[in-house]
N, C-alpha and C positions, 0 to 999 in steps of 0.2 A: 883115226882121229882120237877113240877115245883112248888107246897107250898112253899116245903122246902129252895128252891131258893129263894123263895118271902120271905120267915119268916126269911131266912138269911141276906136279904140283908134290910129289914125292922130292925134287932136286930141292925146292923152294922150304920145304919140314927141313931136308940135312944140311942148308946153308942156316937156316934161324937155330938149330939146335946147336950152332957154333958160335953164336955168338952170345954173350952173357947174358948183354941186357939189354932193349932197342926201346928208342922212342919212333913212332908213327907218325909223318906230318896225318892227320886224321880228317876229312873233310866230310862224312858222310855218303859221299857218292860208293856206287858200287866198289870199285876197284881199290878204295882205301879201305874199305869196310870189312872186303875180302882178305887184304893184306892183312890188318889187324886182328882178327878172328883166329885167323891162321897161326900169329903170332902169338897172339893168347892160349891156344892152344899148347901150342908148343914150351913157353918161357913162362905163362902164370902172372904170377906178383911183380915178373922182371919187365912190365911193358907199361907202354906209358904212350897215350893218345895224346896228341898235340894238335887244338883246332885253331885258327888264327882266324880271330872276328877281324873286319871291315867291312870298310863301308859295301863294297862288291858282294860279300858274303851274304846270300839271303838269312835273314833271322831266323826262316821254317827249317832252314839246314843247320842251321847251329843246334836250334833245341831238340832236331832227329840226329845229331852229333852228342849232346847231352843226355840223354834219354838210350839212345843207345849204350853207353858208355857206362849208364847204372845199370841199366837190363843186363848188362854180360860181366860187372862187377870189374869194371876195370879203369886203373886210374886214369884220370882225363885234366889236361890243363887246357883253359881258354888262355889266348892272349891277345893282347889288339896291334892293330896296325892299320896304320893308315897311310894306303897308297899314293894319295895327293903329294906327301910328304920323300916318297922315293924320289931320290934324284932322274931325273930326265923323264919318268913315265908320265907325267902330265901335258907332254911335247906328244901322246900318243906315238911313240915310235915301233918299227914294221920289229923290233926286240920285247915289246915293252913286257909281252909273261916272263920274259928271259931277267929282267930287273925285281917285278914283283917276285918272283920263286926266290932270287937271288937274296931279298930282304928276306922275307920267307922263311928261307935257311937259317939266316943266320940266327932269326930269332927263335927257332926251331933248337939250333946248334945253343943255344946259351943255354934255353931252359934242361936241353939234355944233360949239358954238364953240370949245372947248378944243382941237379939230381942227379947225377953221380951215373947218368944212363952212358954205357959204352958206345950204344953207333944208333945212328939214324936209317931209320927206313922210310923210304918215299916210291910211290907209285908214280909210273910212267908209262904210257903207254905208247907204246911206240910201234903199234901195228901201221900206220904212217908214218913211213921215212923221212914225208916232206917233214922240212919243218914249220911248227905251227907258231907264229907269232914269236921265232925266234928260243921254241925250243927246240932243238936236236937231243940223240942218243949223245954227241960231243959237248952239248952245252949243257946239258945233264951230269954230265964226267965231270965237269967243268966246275959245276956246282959244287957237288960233292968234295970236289979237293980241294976249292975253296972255303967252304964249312967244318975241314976235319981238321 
């Protein structure tokens, strides 16, 4: 178990050291925070933390998203959005993270190229196949090439 940890997180160093320069959607939780560190590691001055305020987003994760973000000297953009405003998610539909991520992105994707960031990284976990509230490994893909 622990190789495979090591060989994973070795695969995760030589796919970031390829690309120039990444922005992070950043939310604070473990799994973005790991992603970004890593990132920072590897790329430096080339990364760029993206946390997206709403109304959903608790304030104590934004300002452990801010605070973090100075502790490891690394640049951080807040931006807002407000979910009400997504087409169809206030119908609460069995997709509706699959809409929010979907806006998400995009507003993710502008500020990256606005700054001149080459690719996005976004954390997914998908040790559950099901899907959760209409995100898949496919609506994830999905994402992506829609945003790029």
């Amino acid at each position: 178990m622990q190789d495979e940890l090591h060989n994973k997180l070795a695969h995760l160093k030589e796919y970031i050291k390829e690309l120039d320069s990444v922005a992070i959607a950043f939310s604070s939780g473990v799994d973005s925070t790991f992603l970004l560190k890593v990132a920072h590691e590897i790329l430096g001055d080339n990364v760029m933390a993206i946390t997206v305020q709403s109304g959903s987003f608790p304030k104590r994760e934004l300002n452990e998203a801010i605070a973090f973000c100075k502790k490891e000297d690394i640049r951080h953009k807040v931006c807002q959005v407000d979910e009400m405003k997504i087409e169809g998610f206030s119908q609460n539909p069995p997709n509706r993270c699959y809409l929010c991520k979907h806006a998400l992105f995009e507003k993710i994707g502008a500020i990256a190229k606005k700054n001149e960031i080459a690719s996005i990284l976004i954390e997914v976990n998908m040790a559950n196949e099901e899907s959760k509230f209409g995100i898949t490994s496919e609506t994830t893909e999905q994402l992506v090439r829609e945003i790029s």
